[in-house]
PDB file of the backbone (N, CA, C, O) and the ligand in Angstrom, with CONECT records:
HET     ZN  A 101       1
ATOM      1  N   UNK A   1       8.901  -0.494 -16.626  1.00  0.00           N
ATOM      2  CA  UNK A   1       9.092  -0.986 -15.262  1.00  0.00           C
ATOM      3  C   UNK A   1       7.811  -0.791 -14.457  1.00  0.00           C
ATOM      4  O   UNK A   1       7.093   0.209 -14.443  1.00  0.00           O
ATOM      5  N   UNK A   2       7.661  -1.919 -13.799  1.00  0.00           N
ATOM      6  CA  UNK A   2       6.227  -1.748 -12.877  1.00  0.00           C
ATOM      7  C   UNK A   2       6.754  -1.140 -11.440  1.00  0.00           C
ATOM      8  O   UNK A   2       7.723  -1.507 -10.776  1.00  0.00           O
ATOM      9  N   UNK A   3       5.678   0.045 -11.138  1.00  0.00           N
ATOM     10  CA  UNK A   3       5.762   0.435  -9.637  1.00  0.00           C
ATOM     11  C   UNK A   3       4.813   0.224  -9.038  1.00  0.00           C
ATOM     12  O   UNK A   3       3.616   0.331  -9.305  1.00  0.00           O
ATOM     13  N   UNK A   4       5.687  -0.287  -7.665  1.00  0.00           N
ATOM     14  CA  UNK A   4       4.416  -0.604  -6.360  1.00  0.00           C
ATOM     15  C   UNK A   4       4.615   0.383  -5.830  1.00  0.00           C
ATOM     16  O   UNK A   4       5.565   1.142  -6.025  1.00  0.00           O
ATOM     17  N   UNK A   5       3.528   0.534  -4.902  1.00  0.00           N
ATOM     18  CA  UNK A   5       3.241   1.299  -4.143  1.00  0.00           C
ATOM     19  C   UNK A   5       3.851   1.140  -2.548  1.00  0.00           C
ATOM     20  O   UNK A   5       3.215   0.393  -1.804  1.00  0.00           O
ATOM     21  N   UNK A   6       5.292   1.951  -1.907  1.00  0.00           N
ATOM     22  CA  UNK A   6       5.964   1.543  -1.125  1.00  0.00           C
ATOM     23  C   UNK A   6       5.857   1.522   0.348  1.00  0.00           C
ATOM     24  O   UNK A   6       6.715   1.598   1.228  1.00  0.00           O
ATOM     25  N   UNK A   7       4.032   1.348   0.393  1.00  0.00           N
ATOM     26  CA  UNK A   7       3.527   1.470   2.034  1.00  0.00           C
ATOM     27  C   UNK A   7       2.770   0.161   1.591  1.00  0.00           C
ATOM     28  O   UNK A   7       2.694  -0.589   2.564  1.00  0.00           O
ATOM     29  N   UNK A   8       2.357  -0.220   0.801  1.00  0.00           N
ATOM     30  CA  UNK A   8       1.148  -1.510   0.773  1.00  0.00           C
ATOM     31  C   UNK A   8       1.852  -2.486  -0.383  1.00  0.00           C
ATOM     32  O   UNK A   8       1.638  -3.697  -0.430  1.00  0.00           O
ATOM     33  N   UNK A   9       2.608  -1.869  -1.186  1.00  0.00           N
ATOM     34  CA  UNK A   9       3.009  -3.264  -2.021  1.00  0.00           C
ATOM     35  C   UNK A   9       1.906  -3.249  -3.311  1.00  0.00           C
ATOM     36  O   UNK A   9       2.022  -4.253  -4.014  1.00  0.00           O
ATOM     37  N   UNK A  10       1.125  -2.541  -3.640  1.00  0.00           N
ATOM     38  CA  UNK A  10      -0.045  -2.471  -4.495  1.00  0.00           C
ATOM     39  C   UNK A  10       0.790  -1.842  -5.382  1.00  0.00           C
ATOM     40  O   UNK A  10       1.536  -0.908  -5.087  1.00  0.00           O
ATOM     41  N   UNK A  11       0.589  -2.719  -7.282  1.00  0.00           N
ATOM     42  CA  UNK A  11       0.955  -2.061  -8.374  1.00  0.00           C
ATOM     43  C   UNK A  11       0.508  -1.298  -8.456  1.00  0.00           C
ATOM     44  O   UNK A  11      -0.714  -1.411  -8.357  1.00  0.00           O
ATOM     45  N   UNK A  12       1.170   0.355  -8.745  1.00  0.00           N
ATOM     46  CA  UNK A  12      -0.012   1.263  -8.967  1.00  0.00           C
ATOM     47  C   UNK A  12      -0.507   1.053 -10.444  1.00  0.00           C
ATOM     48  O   UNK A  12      -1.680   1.423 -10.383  1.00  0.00           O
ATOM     49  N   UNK A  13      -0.260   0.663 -11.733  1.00  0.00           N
ATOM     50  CA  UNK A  13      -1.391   0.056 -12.197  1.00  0.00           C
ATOM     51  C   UNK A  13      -2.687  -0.280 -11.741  1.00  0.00           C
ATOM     52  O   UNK A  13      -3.607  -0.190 -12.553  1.00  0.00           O
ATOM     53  N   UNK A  14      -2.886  -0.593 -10.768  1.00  0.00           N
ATOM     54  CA  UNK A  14      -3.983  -1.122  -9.876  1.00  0.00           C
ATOM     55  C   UNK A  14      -4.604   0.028  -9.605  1.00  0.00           C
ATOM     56  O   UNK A  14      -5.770   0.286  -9.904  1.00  0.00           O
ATOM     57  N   UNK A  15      -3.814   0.761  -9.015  1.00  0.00           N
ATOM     58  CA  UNK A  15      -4.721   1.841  -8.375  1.00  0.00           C
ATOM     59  C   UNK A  15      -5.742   2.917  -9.088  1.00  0.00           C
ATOM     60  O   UNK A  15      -5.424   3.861  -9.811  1.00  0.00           O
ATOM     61  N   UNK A  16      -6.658   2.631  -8.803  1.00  0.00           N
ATOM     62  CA  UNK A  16      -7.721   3.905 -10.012  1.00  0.00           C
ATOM     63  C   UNK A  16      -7.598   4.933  -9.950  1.00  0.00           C
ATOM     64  O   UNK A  16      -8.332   5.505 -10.755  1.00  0.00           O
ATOM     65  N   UNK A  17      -6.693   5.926  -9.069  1.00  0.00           N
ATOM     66  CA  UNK A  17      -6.386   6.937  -9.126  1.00  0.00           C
ATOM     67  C   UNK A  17      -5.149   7.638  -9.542  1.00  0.00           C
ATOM     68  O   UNK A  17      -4.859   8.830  -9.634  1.00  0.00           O
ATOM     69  N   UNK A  18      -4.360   6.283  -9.817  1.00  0.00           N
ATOM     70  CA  UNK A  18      -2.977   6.407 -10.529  1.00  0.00           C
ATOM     71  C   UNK A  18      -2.349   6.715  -9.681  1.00  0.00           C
ATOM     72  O   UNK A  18      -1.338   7.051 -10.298  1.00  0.00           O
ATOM     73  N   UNK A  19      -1.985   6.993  -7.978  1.00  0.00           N
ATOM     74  CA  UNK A  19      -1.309   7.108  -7.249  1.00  0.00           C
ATOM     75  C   UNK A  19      -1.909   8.402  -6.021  1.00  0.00           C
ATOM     76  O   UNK A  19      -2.877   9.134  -6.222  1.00  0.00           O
ATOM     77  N   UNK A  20      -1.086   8.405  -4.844  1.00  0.00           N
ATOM     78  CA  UNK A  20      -1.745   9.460  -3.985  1.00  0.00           C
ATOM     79  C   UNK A  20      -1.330  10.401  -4.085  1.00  0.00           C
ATOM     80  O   UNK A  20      -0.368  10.325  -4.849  1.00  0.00           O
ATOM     81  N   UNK A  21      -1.529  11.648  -3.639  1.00  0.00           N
ATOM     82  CA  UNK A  21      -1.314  13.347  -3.856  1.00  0.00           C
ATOM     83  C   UNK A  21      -0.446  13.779  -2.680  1.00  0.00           C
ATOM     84  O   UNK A  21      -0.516  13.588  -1.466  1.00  0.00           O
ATOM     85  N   UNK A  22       0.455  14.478  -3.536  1.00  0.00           N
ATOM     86  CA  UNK A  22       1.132  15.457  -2.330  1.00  0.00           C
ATOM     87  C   UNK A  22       0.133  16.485  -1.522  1.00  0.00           C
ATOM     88  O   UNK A  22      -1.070  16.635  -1.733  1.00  0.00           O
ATOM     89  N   UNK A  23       1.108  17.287  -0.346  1.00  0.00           N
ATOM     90  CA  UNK A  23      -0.074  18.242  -0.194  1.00  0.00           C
ATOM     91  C   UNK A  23      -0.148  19.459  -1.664  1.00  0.00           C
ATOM     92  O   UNK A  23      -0.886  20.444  -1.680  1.00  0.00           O
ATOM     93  N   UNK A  24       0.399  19.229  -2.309  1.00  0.00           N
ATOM     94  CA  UNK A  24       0.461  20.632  -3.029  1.00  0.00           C
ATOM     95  C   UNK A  24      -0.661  20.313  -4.306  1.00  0.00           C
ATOM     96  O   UNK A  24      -1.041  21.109  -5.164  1.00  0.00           O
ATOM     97  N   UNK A  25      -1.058  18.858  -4.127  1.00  0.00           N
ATOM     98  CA  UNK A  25      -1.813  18.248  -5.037  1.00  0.00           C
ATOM     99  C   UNK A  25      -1.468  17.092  -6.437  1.00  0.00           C
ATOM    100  O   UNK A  25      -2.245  16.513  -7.196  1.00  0.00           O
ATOM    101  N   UNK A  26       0.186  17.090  -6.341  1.00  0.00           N
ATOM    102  CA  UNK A  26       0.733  16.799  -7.244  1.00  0.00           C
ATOM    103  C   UNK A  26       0.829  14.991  -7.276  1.00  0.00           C
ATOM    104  O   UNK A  26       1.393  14.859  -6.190  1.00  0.00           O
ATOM    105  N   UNK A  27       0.723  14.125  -7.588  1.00  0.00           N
ATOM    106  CA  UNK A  27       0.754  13.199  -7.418  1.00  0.00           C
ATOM    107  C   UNK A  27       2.028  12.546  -7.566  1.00  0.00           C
ATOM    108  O   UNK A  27       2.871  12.808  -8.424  1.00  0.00           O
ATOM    109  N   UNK A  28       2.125  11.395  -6.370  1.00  0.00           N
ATOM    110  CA  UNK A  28       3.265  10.775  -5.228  1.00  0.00           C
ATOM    111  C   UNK A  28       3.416   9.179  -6.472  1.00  0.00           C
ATOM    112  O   UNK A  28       2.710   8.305  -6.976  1.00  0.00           O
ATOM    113  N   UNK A  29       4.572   9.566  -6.438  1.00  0.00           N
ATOM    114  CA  UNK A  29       5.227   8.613  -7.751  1.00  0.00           C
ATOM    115  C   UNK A  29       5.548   7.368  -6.272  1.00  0.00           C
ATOM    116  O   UNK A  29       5.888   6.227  -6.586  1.00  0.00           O
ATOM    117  N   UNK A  30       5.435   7.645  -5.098  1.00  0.00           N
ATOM    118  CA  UNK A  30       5.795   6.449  -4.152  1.00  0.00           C
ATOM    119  C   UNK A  30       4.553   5.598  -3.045  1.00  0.00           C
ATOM    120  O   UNK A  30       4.385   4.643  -2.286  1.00  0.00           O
ATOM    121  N   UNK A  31       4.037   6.567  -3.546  1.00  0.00           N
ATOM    122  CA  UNK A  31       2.644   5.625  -2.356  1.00  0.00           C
ATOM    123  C   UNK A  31       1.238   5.902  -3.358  1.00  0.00           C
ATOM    124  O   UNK A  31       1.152   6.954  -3.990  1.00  0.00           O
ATOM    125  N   UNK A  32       0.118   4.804  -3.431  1.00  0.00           N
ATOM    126  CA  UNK A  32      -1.115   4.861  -3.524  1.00  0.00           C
ATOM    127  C   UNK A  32      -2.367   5.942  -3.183  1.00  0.00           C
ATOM    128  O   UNK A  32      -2.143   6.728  -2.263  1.00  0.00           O
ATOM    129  N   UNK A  33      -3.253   6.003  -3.648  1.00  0.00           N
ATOM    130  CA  UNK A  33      -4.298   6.773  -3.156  1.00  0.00           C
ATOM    131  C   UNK A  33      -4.850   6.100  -1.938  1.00  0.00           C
ATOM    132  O   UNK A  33      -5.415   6.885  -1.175  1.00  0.00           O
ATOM    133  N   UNK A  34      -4.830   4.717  -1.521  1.00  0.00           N
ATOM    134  CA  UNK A  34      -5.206   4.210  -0.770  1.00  0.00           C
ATOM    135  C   UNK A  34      -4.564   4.528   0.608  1.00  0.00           C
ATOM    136  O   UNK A  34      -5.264   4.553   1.621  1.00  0.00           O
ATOM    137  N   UNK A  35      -3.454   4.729   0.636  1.00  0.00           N
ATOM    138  CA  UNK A  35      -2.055   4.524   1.432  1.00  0.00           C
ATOM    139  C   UNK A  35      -2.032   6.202   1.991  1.00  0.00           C
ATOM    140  O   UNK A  35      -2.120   6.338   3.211  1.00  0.00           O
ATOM    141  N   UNK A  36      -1.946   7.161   1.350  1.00  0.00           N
ATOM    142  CA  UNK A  36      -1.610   8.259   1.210  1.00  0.00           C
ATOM    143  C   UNK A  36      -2.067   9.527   0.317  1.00  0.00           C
ATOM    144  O   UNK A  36      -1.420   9.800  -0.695  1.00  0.00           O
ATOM    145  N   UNK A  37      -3.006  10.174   0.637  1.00  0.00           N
ATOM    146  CA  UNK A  37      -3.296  11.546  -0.119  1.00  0.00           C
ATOM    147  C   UNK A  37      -3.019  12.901   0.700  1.00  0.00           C
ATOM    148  O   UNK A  37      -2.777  12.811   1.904  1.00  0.00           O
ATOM    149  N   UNK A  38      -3.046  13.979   0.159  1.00  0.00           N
ATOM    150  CA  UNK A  38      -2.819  15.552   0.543  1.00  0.00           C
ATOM    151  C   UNK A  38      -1.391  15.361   1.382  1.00  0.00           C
ATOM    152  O   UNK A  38      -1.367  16.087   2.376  1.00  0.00           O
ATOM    153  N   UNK A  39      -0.270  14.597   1.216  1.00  0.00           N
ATOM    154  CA  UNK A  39       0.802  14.254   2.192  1.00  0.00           C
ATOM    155  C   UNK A  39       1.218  13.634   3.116  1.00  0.00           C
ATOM    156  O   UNK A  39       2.360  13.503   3.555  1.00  0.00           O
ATOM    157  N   UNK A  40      -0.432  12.947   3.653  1.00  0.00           N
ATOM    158  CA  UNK A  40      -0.721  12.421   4.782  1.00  0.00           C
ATOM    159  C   UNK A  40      -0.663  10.471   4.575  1.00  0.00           C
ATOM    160  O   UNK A  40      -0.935  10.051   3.450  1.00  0.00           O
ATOM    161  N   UNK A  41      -0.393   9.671   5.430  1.00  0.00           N
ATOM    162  CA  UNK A  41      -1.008   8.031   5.369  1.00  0.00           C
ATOM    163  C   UNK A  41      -2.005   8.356   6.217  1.00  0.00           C
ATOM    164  O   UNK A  41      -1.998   9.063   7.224  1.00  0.00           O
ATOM    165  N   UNK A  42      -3.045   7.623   5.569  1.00  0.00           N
ATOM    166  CA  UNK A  42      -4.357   7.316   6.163  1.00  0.00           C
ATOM    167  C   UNK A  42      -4.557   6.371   7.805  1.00  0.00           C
ATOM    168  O   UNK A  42      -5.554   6.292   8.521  1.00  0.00           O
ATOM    169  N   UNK A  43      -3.191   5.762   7.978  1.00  0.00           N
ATOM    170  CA  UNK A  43      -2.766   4.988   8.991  1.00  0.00           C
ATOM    171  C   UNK A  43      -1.755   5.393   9.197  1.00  0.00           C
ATOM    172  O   UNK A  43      -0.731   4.825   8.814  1.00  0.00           O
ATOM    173  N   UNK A  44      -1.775   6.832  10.067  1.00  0.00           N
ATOM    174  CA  UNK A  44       0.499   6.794  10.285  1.00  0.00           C
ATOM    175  C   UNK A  44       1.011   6.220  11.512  1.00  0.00           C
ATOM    176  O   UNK A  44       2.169   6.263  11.927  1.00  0.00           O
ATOM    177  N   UNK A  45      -0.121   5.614  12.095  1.00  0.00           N
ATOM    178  CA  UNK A  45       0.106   4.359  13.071  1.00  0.00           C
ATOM    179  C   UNK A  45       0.935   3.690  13.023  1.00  0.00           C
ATOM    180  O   UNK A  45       1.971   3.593  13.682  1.00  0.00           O
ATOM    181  N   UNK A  46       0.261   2.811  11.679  1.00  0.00           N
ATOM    182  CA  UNK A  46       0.907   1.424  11.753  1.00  0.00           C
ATOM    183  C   UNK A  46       1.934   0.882  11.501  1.00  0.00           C
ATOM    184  O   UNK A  46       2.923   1.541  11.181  1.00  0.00           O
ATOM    185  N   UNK A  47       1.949  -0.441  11.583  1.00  0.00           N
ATOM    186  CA  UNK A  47       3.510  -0.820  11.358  1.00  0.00           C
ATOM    187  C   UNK A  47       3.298  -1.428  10.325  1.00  0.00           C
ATOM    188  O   UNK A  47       2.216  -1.484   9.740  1.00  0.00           O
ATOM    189  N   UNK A  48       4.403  -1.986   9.976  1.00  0.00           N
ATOM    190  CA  UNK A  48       4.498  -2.846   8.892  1.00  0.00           C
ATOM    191  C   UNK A  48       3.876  -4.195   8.669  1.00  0.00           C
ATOM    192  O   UNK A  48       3.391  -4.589   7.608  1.00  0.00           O
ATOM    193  N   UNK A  49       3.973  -5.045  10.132  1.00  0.00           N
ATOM    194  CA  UNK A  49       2.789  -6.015   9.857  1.00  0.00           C
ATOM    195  C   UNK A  49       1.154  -5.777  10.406  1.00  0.00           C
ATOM    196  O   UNK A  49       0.272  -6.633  10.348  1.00  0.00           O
ATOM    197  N   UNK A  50       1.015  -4.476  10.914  1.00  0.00           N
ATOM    198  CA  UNK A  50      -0.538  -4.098  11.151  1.00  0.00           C
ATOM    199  C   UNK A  50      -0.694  -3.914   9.297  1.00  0.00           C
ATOM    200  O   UNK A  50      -1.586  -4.600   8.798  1.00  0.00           O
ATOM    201  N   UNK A  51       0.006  -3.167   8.487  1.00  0.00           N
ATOM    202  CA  UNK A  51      -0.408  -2.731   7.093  1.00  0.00           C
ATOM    203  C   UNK A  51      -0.628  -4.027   6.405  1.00  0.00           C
ATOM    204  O   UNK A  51      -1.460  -4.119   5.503  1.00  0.00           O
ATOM    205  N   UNK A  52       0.170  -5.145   6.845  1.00  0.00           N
ATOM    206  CA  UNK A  52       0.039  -6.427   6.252  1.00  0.00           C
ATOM    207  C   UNK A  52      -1.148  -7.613   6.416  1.00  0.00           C
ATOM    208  O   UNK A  52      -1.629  -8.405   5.605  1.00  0.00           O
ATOM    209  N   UNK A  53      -1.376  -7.382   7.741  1.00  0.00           N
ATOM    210  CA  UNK A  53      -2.439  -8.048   8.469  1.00  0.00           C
ATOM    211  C   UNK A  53      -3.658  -7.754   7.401  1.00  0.00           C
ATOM    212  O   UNK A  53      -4.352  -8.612   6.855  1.00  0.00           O
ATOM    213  N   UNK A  54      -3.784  -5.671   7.169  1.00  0.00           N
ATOM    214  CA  UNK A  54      -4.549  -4.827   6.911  1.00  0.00           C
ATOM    215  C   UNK A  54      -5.042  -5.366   5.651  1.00  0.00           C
ATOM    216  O   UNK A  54      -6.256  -5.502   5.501  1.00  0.00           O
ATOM    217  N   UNK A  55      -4.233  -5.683   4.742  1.00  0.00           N
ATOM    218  CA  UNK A  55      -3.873  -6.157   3.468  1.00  0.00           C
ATOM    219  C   UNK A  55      -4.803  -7.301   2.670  1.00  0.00           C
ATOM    220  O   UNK A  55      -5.519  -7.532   1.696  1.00  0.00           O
ATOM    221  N   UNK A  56      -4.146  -7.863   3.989  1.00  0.00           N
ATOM    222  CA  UNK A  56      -4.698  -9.298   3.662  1.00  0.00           C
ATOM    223  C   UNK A  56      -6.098  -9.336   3.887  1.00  0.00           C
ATOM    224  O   UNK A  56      -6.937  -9.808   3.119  1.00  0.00           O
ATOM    225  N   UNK A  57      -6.386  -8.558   5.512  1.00  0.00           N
ATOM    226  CA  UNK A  57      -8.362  -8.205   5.249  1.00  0.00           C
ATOM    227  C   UNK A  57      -8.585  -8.597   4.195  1.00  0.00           C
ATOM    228  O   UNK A  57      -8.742  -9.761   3.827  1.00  0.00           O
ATOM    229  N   UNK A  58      -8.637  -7.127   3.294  1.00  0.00           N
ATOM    230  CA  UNK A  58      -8.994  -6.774   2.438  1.00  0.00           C
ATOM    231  C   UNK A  58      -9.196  -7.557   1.410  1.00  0.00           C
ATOM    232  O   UNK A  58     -10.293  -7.718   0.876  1.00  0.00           O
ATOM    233  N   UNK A  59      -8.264  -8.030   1.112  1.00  0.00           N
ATOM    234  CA  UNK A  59      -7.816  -9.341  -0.213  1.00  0.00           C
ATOM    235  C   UNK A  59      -8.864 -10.296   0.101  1.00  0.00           C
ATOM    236  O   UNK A  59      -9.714 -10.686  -0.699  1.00  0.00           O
ATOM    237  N   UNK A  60      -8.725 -10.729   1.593  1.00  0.00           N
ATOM    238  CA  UNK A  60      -9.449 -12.037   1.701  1.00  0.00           C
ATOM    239  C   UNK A  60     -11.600 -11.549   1.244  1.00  0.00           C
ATOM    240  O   UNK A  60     -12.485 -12.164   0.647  1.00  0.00           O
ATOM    241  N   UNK A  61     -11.531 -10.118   1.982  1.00  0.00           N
ATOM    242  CA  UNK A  61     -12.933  -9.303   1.902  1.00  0.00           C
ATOM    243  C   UNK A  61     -13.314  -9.715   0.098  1.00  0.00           C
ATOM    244  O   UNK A  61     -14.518  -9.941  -0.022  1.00  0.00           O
ATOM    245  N   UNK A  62     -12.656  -9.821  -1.035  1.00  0.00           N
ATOM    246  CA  UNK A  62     -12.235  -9.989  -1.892  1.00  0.00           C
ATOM    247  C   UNK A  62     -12.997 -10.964  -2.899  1.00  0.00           C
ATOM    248  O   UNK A  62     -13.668 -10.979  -3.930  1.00  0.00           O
ATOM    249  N   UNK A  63     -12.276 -12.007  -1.610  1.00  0.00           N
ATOM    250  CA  UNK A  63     -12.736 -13.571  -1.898  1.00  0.00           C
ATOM    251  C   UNK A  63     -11.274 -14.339  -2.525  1.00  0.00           C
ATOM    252  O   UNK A  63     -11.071 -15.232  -3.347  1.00  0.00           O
ATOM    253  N   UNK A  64     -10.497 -13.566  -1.755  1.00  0.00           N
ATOM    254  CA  UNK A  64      -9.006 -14.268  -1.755  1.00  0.00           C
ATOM    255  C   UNK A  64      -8.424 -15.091  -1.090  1.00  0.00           C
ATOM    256  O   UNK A  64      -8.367 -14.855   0.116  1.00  0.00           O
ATOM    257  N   UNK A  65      -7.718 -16.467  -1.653  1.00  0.00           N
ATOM    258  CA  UNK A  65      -7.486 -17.465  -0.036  1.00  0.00           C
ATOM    259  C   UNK A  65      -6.609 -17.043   0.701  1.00  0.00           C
ATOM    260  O   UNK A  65      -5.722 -17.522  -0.006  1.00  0.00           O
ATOM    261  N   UNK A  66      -5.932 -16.464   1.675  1.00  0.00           N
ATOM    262  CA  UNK A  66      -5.943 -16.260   2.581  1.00  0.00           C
ATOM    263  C   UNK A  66      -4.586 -16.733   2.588  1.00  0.00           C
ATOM    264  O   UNK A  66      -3.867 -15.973   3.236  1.00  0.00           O
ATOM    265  N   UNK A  67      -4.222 -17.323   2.294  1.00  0.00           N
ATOM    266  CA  UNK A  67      -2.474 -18.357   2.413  1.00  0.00           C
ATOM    267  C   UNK A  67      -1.879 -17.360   0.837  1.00  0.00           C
ATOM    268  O   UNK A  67      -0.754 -16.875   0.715  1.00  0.00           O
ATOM    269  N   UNK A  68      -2.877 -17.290  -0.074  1.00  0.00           N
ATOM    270  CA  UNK A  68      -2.103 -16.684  -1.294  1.00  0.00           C
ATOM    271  C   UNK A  68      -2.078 -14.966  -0.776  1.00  0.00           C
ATOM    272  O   UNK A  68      -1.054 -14.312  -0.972  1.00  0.00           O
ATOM    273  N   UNK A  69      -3.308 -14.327  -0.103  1.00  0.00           N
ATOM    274  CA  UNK A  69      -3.070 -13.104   0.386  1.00  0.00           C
ATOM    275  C   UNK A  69      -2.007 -12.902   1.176  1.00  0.00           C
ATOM    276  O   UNK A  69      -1.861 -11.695   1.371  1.00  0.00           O
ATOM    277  N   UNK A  70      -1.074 -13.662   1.801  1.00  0.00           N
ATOM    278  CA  UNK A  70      -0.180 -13.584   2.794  1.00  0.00           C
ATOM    279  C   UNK A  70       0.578 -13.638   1.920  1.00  0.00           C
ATOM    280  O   UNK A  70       0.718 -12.486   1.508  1.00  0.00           O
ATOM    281  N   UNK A  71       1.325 -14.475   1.228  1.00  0.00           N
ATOM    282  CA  UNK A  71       2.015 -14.269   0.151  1.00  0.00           C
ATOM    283  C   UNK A  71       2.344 -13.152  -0.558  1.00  0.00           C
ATOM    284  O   UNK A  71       3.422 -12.562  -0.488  1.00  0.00           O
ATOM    285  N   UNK A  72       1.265 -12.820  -1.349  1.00  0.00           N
ATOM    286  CA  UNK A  72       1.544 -11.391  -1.917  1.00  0.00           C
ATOM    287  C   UNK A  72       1.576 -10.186  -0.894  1.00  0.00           C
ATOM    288  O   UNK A  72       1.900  -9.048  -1.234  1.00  0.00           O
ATOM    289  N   UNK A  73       1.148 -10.601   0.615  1.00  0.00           N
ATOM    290  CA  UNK A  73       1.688  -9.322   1.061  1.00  0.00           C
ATOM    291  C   UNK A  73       3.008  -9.654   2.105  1.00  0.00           C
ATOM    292  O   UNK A  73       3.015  -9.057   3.181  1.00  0.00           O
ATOM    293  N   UNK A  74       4.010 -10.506   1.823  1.00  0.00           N
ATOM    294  CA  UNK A  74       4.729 -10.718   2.602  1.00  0.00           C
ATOM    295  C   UNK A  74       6.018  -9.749   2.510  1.00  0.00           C
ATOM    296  O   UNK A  74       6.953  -9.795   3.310  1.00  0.00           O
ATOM    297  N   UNK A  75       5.927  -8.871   1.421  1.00  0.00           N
ATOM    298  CA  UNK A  75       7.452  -8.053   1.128  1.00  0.00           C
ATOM    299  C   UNK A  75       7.011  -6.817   1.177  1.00  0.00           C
ATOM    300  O   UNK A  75       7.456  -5.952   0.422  1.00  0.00           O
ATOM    301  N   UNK A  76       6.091  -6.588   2.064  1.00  0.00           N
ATOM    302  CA  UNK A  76       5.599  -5.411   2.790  1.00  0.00           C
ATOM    303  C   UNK A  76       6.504  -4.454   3.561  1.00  0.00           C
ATOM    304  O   UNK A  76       6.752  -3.285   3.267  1.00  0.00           O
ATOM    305  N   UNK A  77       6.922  -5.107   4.524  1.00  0.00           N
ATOM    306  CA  UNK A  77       8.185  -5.024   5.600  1.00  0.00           C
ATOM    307  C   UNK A  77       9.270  -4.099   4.492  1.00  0.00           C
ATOM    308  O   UNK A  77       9.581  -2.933   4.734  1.00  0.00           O
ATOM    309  N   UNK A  78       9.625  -4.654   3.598  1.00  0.00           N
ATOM    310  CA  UNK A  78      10.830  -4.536   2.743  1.00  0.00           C
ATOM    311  C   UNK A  78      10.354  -3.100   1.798  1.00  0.00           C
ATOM    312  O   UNK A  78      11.150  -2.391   1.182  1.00  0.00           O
ATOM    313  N   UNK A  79       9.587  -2.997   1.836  1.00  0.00           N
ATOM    314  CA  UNK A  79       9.537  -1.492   1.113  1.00  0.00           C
ATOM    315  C   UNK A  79       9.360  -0.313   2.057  1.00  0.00           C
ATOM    316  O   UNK A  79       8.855  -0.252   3.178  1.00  0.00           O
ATOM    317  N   UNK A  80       9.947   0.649   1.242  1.00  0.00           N
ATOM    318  CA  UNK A  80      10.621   1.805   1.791  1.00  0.00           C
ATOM    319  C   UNK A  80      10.141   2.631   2.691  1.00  0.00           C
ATOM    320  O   UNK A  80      10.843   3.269   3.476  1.00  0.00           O
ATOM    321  N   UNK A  81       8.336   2.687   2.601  1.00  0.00           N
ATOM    322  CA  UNK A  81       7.899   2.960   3.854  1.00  0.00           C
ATOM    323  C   UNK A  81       8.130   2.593   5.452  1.00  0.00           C
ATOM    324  O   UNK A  81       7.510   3.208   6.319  1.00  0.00           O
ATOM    325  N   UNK A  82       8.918   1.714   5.719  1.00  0.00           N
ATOM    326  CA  UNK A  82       9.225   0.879   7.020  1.00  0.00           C
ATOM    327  C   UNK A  82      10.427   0.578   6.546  1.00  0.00           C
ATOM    328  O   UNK A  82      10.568  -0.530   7.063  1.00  0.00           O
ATOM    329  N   UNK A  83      11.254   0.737   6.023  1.00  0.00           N
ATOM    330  CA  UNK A  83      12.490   1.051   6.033  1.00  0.00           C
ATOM    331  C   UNK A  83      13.175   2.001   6.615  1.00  0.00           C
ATOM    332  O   UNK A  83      13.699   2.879   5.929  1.00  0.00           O
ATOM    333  N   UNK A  84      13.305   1.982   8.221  1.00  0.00           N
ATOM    334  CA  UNK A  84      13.721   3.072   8.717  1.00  0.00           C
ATOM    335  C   UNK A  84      15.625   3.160   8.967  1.00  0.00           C
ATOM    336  O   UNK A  84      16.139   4.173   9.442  1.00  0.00           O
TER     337      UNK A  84
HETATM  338 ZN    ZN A 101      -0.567   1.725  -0.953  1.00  0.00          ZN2+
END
């Protein structure tokens, strides 16, 4: 079974660090290194479509079109991080 990562939607496959760290150091079977390390989100701001907006930056920074980056980050909202 593939896991995303439930603040950004990123397979952690993807992620080169294999996922983010608790504080105790242990690594977070639910969020990214990108998203979340030592316990903390790197953004505990945002919302769900600032993380999406965020997303898509990135993707497009990439050299991603921009209509397909929205796409893959449209089920953002729907994972468990913003699932309140
Ligand atoms: Zn993430």
């Amino acid at each position: 079974m593939q896991k995303f990562c439930q603040s950004c939607g990123m397979p952690m496959s993807k992620d080169p660090k294999g996922g983010g760290t608790e504080v105790d150091g242990s690594k977070s079977d639910q969020f990214c290194s990108l998203c979340y390390q030592e316990g903390a989100f790197f953004n505990p701001d945002f919302s769900a479509r600032e993380m999406q907006e965020f997303c898509v930056q990135q993707m497009k920074k990439q050299g991603m079109n921009g209509l397909l980056a929205w796409l893959l980050t449209r089920g953002i909202p729907k994972l468990a991080r913003w699932r309140v």
